[in-house]
C-alpha positions in Angstrom: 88.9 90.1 134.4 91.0 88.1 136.7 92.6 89.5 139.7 95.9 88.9 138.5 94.9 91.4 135.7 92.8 93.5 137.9 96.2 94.2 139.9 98.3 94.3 136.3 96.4 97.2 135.7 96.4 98.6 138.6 100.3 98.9 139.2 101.1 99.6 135.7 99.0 102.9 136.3 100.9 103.5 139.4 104.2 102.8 137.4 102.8 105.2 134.4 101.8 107.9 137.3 105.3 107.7 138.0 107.5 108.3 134.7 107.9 104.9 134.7 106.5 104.0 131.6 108.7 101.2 130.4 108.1 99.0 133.7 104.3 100.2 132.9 104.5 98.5 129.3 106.4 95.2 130.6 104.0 95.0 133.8 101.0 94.8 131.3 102.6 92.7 128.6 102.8 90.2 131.9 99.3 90.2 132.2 97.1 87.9 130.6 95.4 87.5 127.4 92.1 89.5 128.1 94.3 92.8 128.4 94.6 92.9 125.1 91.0 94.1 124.7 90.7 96.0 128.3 89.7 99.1 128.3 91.7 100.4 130.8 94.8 98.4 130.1 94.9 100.0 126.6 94.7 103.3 127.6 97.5 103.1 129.8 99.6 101.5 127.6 98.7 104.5 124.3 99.2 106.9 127.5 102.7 105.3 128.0 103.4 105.5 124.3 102.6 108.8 123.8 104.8 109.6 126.4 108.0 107.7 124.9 107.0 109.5 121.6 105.9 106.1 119.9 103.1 108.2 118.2 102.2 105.7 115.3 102.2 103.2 117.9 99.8 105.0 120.4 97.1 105.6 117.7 97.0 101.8 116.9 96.3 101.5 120.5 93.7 103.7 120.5 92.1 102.4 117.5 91.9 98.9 119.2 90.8 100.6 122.4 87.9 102.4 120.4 87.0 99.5 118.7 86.2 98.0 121.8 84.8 101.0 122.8 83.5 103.5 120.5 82.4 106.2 123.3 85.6 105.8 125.9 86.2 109.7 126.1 89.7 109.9 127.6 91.0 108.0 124.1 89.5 110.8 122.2 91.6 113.4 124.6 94.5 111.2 124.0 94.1 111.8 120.4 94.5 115.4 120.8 97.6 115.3 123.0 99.3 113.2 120.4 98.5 115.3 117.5 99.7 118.6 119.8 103.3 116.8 120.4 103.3 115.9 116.4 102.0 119.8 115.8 99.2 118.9 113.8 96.8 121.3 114.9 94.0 120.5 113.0 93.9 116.6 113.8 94.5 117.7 117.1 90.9 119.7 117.2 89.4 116.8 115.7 90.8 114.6 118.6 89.4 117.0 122.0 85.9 118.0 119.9 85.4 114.2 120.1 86.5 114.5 123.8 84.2 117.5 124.6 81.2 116.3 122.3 81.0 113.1 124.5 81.6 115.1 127.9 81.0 118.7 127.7 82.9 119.1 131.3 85.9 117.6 129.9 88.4 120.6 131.1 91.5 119.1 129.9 90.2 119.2 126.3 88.8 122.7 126.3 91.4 124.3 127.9 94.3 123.0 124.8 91.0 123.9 122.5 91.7 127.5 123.6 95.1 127.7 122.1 94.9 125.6 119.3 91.5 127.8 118.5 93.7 130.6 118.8 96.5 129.2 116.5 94.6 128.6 113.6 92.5 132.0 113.7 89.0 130.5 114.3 87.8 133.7 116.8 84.4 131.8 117.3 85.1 128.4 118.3 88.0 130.0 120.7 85.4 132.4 122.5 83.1 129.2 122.7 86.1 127.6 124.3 87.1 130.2 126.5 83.1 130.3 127.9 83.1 126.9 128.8 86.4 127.1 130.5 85.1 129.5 132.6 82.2 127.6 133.6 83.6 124.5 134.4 86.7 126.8 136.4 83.7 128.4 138.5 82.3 125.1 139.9 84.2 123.6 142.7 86.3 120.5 141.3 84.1 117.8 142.6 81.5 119.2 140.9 83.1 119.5 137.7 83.5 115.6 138.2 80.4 114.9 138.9 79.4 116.7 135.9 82.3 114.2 133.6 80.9 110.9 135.7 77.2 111.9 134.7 78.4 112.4 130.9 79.7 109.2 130.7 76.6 107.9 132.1 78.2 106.5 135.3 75.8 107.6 137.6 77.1 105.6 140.9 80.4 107.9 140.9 78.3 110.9 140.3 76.4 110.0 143.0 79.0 109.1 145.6 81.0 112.2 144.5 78.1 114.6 144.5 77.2 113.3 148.0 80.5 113.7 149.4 80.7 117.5 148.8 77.5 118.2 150.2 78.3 116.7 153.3 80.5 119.9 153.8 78.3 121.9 151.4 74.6 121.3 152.3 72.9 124.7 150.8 75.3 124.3 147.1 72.6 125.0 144.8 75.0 123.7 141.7 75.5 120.2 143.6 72.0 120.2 144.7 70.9 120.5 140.8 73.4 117.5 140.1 72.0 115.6 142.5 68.8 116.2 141.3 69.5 115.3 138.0 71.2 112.3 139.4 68.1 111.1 141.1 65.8 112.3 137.5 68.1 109.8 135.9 68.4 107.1 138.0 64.2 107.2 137.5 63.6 108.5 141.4 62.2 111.6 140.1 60.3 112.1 143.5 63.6 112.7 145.6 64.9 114.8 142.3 61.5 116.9 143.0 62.1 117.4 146.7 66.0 118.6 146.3 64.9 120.9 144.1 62.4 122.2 146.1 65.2 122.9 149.2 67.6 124.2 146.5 64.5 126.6 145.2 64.0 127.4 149.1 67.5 128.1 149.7 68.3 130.9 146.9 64.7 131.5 145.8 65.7 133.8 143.4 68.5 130.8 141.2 66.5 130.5 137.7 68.4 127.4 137.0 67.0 125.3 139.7 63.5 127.3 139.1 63.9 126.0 135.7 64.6 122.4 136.7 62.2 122.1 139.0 59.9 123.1 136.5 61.2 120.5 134.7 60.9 117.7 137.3 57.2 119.0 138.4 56.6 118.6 134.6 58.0 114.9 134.6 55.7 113.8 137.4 52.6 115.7 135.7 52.0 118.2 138.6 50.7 120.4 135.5 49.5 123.5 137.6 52.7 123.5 139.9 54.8 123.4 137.1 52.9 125.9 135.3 52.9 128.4 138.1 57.2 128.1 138.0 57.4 128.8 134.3 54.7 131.8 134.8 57.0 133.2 137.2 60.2 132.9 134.8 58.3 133.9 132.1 57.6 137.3 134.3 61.4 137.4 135.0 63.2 136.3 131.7 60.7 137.1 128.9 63.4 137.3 126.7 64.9 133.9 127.6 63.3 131.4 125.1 63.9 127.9 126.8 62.1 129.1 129.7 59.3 129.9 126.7 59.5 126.6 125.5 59.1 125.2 128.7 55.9 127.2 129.2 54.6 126.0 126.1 54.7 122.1 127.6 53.5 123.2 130.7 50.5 125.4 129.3 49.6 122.1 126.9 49.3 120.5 130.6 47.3 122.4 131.9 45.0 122.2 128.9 45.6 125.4 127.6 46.4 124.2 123.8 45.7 127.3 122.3 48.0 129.0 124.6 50.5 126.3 124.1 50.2 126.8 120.3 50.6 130.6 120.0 53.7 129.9 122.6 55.6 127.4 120.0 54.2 130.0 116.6 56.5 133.1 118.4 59.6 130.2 118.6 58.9 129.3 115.2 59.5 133.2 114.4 62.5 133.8 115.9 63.8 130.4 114.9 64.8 128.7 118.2 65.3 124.9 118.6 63.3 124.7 115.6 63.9 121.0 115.4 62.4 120.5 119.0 60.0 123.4 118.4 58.2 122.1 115.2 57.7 118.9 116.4 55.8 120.1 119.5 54.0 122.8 117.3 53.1 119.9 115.3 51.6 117.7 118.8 49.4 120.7 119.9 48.3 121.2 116.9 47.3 118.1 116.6 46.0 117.8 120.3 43.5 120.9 118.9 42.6 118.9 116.4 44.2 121.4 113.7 45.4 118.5 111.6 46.2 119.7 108.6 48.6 122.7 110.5 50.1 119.6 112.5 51.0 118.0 109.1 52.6 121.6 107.8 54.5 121.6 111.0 56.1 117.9 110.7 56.6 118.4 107.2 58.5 121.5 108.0 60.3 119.7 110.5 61.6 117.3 107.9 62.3 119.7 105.5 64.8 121.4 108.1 66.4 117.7 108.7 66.1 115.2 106.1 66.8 112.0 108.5 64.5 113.2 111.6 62.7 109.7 111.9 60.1 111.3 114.2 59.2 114.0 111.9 57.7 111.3 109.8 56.8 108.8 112.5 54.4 111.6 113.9 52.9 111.8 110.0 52.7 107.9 110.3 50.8 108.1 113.8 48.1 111.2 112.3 46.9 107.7 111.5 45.3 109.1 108.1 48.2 110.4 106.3 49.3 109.3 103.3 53.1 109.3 102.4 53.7 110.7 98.8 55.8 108.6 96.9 59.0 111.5 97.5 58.9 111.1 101.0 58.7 107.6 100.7 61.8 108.0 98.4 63.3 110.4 101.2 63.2 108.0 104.1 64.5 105.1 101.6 67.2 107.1 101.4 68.6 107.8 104.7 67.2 104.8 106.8 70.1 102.6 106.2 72.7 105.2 106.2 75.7 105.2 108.6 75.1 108.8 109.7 71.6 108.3 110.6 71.1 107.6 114.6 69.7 104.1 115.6 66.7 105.7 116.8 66.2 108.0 114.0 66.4 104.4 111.6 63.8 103.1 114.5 61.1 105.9 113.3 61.8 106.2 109.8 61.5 101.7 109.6 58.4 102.3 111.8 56.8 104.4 109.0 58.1 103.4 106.1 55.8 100.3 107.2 53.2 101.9 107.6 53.7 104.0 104.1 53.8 100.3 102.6 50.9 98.6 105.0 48.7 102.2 103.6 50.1 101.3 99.8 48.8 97.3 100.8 52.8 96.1 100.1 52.6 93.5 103.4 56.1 91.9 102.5 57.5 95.7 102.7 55.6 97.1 105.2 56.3 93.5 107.7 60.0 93.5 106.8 60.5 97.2 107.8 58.8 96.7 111.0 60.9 93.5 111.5 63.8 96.0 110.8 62.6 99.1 113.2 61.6 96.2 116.2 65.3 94.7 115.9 67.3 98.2 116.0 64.5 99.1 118.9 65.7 96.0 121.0 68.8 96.6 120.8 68.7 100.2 122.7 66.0 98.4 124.8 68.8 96.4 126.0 70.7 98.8 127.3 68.0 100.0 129.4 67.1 96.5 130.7 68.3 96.7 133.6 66.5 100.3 134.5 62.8 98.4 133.2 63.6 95.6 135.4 63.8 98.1 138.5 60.7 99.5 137.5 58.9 96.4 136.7 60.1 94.9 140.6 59.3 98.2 142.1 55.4 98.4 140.3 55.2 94.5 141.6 55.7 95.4 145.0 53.0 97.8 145.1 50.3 96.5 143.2 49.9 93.4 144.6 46.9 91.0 144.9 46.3 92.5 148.1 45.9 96.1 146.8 43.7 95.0 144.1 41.6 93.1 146.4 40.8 96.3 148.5 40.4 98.1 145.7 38.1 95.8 143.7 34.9 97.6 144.3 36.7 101.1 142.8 36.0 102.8 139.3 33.8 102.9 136.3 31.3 99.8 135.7 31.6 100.2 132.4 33.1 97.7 130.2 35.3 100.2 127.6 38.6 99.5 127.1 41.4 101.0 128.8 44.1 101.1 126.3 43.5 100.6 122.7 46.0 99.2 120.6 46.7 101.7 117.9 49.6 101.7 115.2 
């Protein structure tokens, strides 16, 4: 955008900020041609139409604005405050659950949620509401930003806010989790591990950053560490079952399968996460080499959601199970669907191929692949830029130099290291 535009946008937000919304409308419709598909242009400009009651004419907006950008929360929020002024409470839901499914610390959407919760006599949903309010209205309001920047996956604000507060707020064990999580994100998961540990050492007795750090320690495969942390929550909060699921990770690294195993069974029982729980009942089991209890536990994993592409990917990569002819028919049926995720259309391609390579249909199984490898490149690309950092950062360390010193280190023997499986 040029900065003629740049500055379009930015006065007709001052102008809108104002009550000035019909110099906010001509100041954009001065601008040039690519503020027609800005993102911040048209949200002003539905914001400004809202205002002056040109309902009809703010949705169009917003449906060129989403168009352009499927995820932009605020237009979701947007959607709710124009459905409020036309007293359509149910579109109006529909509008800020959009907002608050995208970013859970949205404030301004729970808070109307409340009421309109309220108005139309769903008791549930408005206690839900009414929770969340209160959590967000506990954290200081930086935080609560933070928390909306990190949401929407714009991790440099979150960073600059979160450091900011702590400046004046060095011992906040809520910021220092942020940061944390910040740093996990951004892939520095060794500074995410060290402001846990000073926010662990500051209020030794906060399960949440117990629980994180657990989490982090888990990440960078300090096995015994982490399994020490969940131990002690475990001695706590036995009744807390994320902490037990946790435990169950931790207890598989420290190679205590079995223990890992019986861990995930009592989740099964009492029905927690079982979408998360099966599938990791299903890997220990098949870490034990329980194989066929692996299969029961995928299969029951699919059962619970038809379109869970990993349910059957982790059949596919048993590397001797055979797809029956229904479960071929199953994933048929949802891989192309719209409501399947991208990723979820990644595992089911993935085996689907190798349901056809098994059945010796090469044209099926290679076109499915084809299919799986395209969607995958596509959510690779998003994360280019994060591989690239990685890749630079692994350059700079293992250089010719470092292999040269370390030439005379290891096993003699010729084995492979990695073996190229399905």
């Amino acid at each position: 955008m040029s900065d003629q535009d740049t500055t379009a946008v930015r006065e007709a937000e001052q102008l809108a900020r104002q009550g000035s919304f019909d110099a906010a409308l001509s100041r954009l419709e001065a601008g040039g041609d690519e503020l027609a598909t800005n993102q911040a242009a048209l949200y002003i400009k539905a914001v400004c139409q809202r205002s002056q009651n040109n309902r009809s004419d703010a949705l169009e907006t917003l449906k060129t604005l989403l168009s352009v950008n499927p995820d932009h929360v605020r237009s979701y929020q947007e959607i709710g405050h124009i459905h409020v002024a036309a007293k359509n409470a149910d579109k109006a839901i529909q509008g800020y659950t959009e907002a608050v499914r995208r970013d859970p610390a949205m404030l301004s959407s729970w808070r109307p949620l409340v009421t309109l919760y309220r108005m139309v006599g769903d008791a549930e949903n408005q206690r839900m509401a009414e929770q969340r309010v209160i959590e967000l209205e506990i954290l200081p309001e930086p935080l609560v930003a933070v928390k909306s920047a990190l949401n929407q996956n714009n991790l440099q604000s979150a960073d600059q806010i979160c450091r900011s507060f702590l400046k004046t707020n060095k011992q906040h064990v809520e910021a220092l989790r942020l940061l944390a999580e910040i740093a996990d994100r951004a892939k520095i998961i060794d500074d995410a591990e060290f402001i846990l540990e000073s926010a662990v050492t500051f209020e030794p007795e906060h399960m949440g950053a117990q629980f994180d750090l657990a989490n982090i320690l888990l990440k960078r495969q300090k096995f015994e560490a982490a399994d020490k942390v969940t131990d002690e929550l475990g001695q706590k909060y036995p009744d807390n079952l994320e902490f037990k699921l946790l435990r169950g990770a931790t207890k598989l690294g420290v190679g205590d399968t079995n223990g890992a195993i019986s861990i995930y069974q009592d989740l099964v029982r009492q029905k927690h996460n079982l979408k998360n729980t099966y599938l990791l009942l299903g890997h220990a089991q098949k870490t034990a080499g329980n194989l066929p209890a692996a299969i029961a536990a995928y299969q029951n994993l699919y059962q619970l959601n038809p379109a869970y592409g990993d349910a059957f990917w982790s059949l596919a990569n048993t590397k001797t199970y055979r797809f029956s002819e229904d479960e071929i028919s199953q994933m048929s049926q949802y891989v192309d669907r719209n409501s399947t995720s991208e990723i979820d259309k990644v595992h089911l391609h993935f085996a689907l191929g190798k349901a056809y390579e098994d059945g010796a249909d090469f044209d099926e199984a290679f076109s499915h692949y084809q299919r799986g490898n395209a969607i995958n490149h596509g959510l690779l690309k998003n994360q280019m830029p994060d591989i690239r950092k990685r890749a630079e950062r692994q350059k700079s360390i293992c250089t010719a130099e470092l292999f040269i010193q370390r030439q005379d280190v290891g096993h003699p023997a010729n084995d492979p290291i990695f073996i190229v499986g399905l």
